[in-house]
C-alpha positions as CSV (number, residue, x, y, z in Angstrom):
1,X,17.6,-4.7,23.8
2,X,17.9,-5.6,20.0
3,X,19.4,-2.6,17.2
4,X,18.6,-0.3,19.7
5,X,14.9,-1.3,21.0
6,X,14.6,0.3,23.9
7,X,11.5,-0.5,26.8
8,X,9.0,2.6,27.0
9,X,10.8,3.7,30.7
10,X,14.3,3.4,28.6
11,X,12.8,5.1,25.9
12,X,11.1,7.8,27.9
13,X,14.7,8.5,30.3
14,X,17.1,8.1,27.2
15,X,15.1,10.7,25.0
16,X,15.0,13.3,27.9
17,X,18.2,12.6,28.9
18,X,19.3,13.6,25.4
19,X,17.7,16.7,25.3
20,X,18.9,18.0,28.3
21,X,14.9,17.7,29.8
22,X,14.1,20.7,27.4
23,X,11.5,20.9,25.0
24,X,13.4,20.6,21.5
25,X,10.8,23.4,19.8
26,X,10.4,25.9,22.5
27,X,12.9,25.5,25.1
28,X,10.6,25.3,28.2
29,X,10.8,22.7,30.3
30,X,9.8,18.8,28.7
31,X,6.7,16.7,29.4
32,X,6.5,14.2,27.4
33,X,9.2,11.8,25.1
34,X,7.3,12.3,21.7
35,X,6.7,9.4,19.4
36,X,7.9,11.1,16.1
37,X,6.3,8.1,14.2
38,X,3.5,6.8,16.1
39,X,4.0,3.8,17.8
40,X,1.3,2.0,16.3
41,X,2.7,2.1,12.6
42,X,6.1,-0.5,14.1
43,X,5.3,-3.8,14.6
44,X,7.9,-3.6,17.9
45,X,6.2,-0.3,18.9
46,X,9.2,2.0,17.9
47,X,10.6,2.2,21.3
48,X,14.1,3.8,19.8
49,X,15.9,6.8,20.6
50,X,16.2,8.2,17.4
51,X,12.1,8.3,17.4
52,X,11.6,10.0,20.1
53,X,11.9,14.1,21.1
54,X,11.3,15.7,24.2
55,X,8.3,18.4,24.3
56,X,6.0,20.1,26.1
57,X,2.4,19.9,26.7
58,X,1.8,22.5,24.3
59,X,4.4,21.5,21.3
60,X,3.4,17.6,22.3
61,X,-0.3,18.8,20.8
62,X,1.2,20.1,18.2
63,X,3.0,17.0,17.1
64,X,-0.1,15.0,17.3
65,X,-1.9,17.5,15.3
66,X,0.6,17.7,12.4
67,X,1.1,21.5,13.2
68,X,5.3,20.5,14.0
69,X,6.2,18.1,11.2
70,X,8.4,14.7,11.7
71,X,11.2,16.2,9.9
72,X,11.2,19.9,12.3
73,X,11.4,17.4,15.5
74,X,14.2,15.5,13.8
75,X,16.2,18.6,12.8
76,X,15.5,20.3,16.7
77,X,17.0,16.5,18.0
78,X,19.9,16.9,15.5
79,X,19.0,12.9,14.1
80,X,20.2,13.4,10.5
81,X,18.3,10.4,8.7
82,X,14.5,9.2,9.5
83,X,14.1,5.6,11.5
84,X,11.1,4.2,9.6
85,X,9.4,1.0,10.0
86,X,10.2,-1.5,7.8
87,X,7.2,-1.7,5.6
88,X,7.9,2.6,5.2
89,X,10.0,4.0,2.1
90,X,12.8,6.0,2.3
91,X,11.7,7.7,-0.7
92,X,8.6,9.3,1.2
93,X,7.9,12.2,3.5
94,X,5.6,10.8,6.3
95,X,3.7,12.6,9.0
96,X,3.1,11.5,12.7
97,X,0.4,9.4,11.5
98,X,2.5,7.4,8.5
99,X,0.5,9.6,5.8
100,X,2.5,10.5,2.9
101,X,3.4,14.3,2.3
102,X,3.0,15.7,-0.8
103,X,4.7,18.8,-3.1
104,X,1.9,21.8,-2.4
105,X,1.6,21.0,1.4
106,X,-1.2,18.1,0.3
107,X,-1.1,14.4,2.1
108,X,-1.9,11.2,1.0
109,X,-3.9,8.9,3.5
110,X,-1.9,6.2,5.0
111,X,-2.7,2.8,6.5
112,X,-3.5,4.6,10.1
113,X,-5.9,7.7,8.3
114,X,-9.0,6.2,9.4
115,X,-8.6,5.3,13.0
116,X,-10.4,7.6,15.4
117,X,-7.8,8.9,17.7
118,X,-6.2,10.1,14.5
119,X,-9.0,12.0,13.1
120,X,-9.7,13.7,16.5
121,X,-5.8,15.1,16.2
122,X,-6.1,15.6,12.2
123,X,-9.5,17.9,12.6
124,X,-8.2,19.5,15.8
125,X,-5.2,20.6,13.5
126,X,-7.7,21.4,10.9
127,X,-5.6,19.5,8.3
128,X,-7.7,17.2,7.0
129,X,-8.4,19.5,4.5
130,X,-4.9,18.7,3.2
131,X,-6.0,15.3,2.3
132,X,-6.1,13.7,-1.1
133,X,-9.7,11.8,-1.9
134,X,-7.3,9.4,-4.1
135,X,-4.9,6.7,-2.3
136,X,-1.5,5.2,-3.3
137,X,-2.3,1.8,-3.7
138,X,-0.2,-0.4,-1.4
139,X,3.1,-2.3,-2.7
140,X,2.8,-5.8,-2.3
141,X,5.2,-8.1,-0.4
142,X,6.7,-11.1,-2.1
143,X,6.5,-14.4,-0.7
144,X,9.7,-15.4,1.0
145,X,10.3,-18.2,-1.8
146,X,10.0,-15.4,-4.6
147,X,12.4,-13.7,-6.5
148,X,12.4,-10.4,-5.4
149,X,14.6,-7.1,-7.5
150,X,16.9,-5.5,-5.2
151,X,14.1,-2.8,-3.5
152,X,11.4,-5.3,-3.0
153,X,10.2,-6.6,0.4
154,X,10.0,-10.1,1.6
155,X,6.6,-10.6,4.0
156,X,8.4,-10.8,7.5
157,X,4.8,-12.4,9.2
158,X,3.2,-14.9,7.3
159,X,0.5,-15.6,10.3
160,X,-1.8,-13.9,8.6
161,X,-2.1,-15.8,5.4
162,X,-1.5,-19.2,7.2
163,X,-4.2,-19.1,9.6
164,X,-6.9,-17.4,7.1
165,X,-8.7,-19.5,3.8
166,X,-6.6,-17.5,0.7
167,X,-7.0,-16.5,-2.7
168,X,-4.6,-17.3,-5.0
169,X,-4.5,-15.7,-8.5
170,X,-2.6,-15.7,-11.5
171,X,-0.3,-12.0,-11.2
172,X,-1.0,-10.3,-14.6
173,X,1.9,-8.0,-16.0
174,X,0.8,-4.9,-16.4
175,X,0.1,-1.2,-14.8
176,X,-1.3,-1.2,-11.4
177,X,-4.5,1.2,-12.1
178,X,-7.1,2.5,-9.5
179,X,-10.7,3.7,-10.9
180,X,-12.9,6.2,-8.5
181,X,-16.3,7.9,-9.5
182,X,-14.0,10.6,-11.2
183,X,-10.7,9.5,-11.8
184,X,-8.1,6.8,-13.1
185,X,-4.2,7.1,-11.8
186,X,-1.5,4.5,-11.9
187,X,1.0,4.4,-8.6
188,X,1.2,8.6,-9.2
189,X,-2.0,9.8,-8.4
190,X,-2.4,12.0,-11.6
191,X,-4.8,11.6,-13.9
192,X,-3.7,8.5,-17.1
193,X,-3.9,9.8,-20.4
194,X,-1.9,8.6,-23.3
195,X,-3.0,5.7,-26.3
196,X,-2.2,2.9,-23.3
197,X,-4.7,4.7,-21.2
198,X,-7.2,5.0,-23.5
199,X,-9.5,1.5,-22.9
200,X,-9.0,2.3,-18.6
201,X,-10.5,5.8,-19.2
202,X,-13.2,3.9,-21.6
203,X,-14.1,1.7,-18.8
204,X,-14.2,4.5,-15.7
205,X,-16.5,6.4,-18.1
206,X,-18.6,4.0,-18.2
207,X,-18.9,2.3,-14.4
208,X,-17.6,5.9,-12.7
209,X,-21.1,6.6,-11.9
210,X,-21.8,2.9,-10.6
211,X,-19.2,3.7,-7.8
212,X,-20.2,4.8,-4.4
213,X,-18.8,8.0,-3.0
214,X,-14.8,6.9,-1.6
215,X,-14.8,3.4,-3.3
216,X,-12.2,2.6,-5.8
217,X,-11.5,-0.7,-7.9
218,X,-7.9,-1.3,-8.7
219,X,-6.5,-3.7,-11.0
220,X,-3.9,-4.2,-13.9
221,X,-4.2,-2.2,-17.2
222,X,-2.3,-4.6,-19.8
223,X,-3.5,-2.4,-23.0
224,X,0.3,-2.0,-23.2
225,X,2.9,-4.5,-23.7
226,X,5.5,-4.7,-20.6
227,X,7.9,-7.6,-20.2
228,X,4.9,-10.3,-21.6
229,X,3.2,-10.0,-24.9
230,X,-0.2,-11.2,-24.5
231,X,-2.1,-12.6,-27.3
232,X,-5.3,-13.8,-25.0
233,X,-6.5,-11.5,-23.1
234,X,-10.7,-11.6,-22.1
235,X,-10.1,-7.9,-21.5
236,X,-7.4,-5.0,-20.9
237,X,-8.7,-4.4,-17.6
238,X,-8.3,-7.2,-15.1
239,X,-9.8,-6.4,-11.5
240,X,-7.9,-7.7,-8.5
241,X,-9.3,-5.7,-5.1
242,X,-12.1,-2.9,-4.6
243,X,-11.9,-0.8,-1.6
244,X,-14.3,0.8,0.7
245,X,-15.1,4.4,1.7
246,X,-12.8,3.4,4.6
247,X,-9.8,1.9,2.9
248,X,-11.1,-1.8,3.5
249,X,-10.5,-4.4,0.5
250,X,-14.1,-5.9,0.0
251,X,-13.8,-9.7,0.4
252,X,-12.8,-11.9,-2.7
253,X,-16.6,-13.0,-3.3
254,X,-17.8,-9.3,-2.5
255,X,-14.6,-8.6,-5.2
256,X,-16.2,-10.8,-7.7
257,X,-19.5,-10.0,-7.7
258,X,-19.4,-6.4,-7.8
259,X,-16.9,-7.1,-10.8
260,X,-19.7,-8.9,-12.5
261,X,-22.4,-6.0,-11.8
262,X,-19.9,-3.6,-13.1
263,X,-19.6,-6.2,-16.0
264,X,-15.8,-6.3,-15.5
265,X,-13.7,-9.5,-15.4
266,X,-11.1,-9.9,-12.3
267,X,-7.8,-12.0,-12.2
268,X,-8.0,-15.7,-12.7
269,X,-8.0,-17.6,-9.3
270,X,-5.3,-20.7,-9.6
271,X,-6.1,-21.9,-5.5
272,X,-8.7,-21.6,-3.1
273,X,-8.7,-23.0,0.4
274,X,-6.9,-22.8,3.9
275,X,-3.2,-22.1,3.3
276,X,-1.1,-24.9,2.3
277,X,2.4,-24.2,1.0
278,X,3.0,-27.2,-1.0
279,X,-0.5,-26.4,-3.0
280,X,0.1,-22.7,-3.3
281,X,3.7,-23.4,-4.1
282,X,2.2,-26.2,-7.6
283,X,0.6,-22.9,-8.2
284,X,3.3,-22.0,-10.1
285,X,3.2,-22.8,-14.1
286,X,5.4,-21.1,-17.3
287,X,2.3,-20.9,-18.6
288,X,-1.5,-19.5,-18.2
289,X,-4.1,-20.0,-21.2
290,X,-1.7,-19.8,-23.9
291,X,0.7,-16.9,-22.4
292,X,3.8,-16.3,-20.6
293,X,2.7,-16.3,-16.4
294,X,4.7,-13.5,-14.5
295,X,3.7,-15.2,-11.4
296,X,0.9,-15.5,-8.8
297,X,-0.5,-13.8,-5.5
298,X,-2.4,-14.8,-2.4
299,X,-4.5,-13.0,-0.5
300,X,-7.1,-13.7,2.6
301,X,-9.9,-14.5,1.4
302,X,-12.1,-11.7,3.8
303,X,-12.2,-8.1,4.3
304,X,-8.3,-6.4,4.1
305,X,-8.3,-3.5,6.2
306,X,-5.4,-1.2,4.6
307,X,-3.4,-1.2,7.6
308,X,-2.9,-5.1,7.2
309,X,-2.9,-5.5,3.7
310,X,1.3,-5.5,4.1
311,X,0.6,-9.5,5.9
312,X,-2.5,-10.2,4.4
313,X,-0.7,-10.2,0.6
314,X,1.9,-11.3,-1.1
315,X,3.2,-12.5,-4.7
316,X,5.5,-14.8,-5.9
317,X,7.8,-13.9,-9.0
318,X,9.1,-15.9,-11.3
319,X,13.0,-16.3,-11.7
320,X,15.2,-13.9,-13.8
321,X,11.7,-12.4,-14.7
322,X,12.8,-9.5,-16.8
323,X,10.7,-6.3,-16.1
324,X,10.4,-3.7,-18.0
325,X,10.5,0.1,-17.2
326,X,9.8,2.8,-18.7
327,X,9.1,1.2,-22.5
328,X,8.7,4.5,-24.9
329,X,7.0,2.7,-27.7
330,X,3.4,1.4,-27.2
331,X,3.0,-2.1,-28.7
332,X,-0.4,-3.3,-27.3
333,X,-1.3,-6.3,-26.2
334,X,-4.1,-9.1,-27.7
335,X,-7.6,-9.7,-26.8
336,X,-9.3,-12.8,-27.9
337,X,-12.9,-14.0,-28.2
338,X,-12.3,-17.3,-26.7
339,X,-13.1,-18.8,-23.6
340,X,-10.6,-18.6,-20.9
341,X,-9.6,-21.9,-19.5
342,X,-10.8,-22.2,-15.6
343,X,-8.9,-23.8,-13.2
């Protein structure tokens, strides 16, 4: 038993035994030892006491539909601080299903949103009216020879990306963006406004339409200057993944070529192949046609479901590369007419 993994029968006895074989909500008698955070969301299937609560049949549905929230089991168990998985943040209110809560009573759909048990629960709750149509784009994993700041995470499974044919493309420094039919956000999934907004509005104005119904294309805005000046751009609107009605990242080629019906250019590719460390590793250059290079990322090459996209991409980041947050004066950055330089 590792930091306090426990086998399901442990799991099952311990949680009872804890709460005196009483149902934490009602009082009557307990059924089941409640997953708090489905199981399915840890990569060691969360067997640990301080995930669990005793119920009964009728409270147990209730958890699954969302009707008894993560944080009412905890306080009825008396566990003062959330045991998330590690690819979680503490920062976040999640529900059973790993979906982000929101001020208002909304929810943001999370990597599990999708799968069909969950829906089943989620409509039997009738909360999937709750739902955002817009999704917090995933934080990316660095590579574990990166140079991550202090609350970035290191991929723990790299078997993924080793036995898959990858991507690898120059990292642009800029705001991660996500275009729908109707909208543009950043990480917050408000609407962008502002002069460093302006060309990313431009552009959803124009391919919005193009979009089907649940699809978004995400990408970096760089109209703004962050931590690298650029002074040859081909466009302030690089594209990097495009996502399905079900959360899937399209394949690279599917990627590229709906970039080019869209008439929109996506991030230079530096490596393409079957993994191989030493080549992805020579990736690595100060420079990229004529400007500073933050760094690279690799991805699979096929279809990212959004469940796996935490093993399935990751970035390396230069040394002491100094971001900046929260710059107040917009200095924008430089497009030029030339041709970029192919790899």
């Amino acid at each position: 038993m590792a930091d306090g993994l426990l086998t399901r029968d442990e799991f099952r006895a311990a949680v009872l035994a804890r709460d005196n074989d009483k149902c934490v909500i009602c009082g009557a008698p307990a059924r089941d030892a409640h997953h708090i955070l489905e199981r399915r969301l840890w990569d060691d299937e969360g067997y640990y006491l301080d995930n669990g609560a005793s119920v009964c049949t009728h409270c147990h549905i209730h958890a699954e539909q969302t009707l008894i929230s993560c944080e009412d089991l905890r306080r009825a168990c008396g566990i003062k601080k959330p045991h998330l998985p590690e690819h979680l943040y503490d920062e976040y209110e999640y529900d059973k299903w790993g979906n982000i809560l929101v001020s208002g009573g909304g929810r943001i759909r999370g990597e599990l949103f999708f799968d069909e048990s969950v829906q089943i629960a989620l409509d039997a709750g009738d909360v999937l009216r709750l739902f955002s149509p817009y999704v917090k784009h995933p934080r990316t994993n660095h590579l574990p020879w990166s140079h991550p700041d202090d609350d970035d995470r290191v991929i723990r499974d790299m078997s993924n990306l080793q036995t898959s044919n990858v991507v690898v493309t120059v990292k642009m420094d800029g705001e991660q963006t996500s275009m729908y039919r109707d909208r543009v956000h950043a990480r917050s999934l408000d609407p962008v406004h502002g002069p460093d907004h302006s060309f990313v509005n431009i552009v959803q104005s124009r391919i919005g339409y193009q979009l089907p119904e649940g699809w978004r294309v995400c990408g970096e805005n760089l109209h703004a200057e962050h931590s690298i000046h650029y002074r040859n751009l081909k466009s302030y609107f690089y594209v990097f993944s495009i996502w399905d009605e079900k959360n899937v990242c399209l394949t690279w080629d599917e990627t590229v070529e709906w970039a080019e019906l869209l008439d929109l250019i996506t991030v230079p590719v530096l490596y393409r192949g079957p993994w191989n460390e030493e080549k992805i590793k020579a990736c690595w250059q100060p420079t990229y046609d004529g400007d500073e290079m933050e760094g690279y990322v690799a991805r699979v090459s096929g279809t990212i479901p959004f469940s796996l996209h935490r093993v399935s991409v990751a970035k390396y980041v230069r040394p002491s590369f100094n971001r900046m947050h929260g710059r107040q004066v917009f200095i924008p950055n430089e497009i030029t007419s030339r041709e970029v330089k192919k790899p």
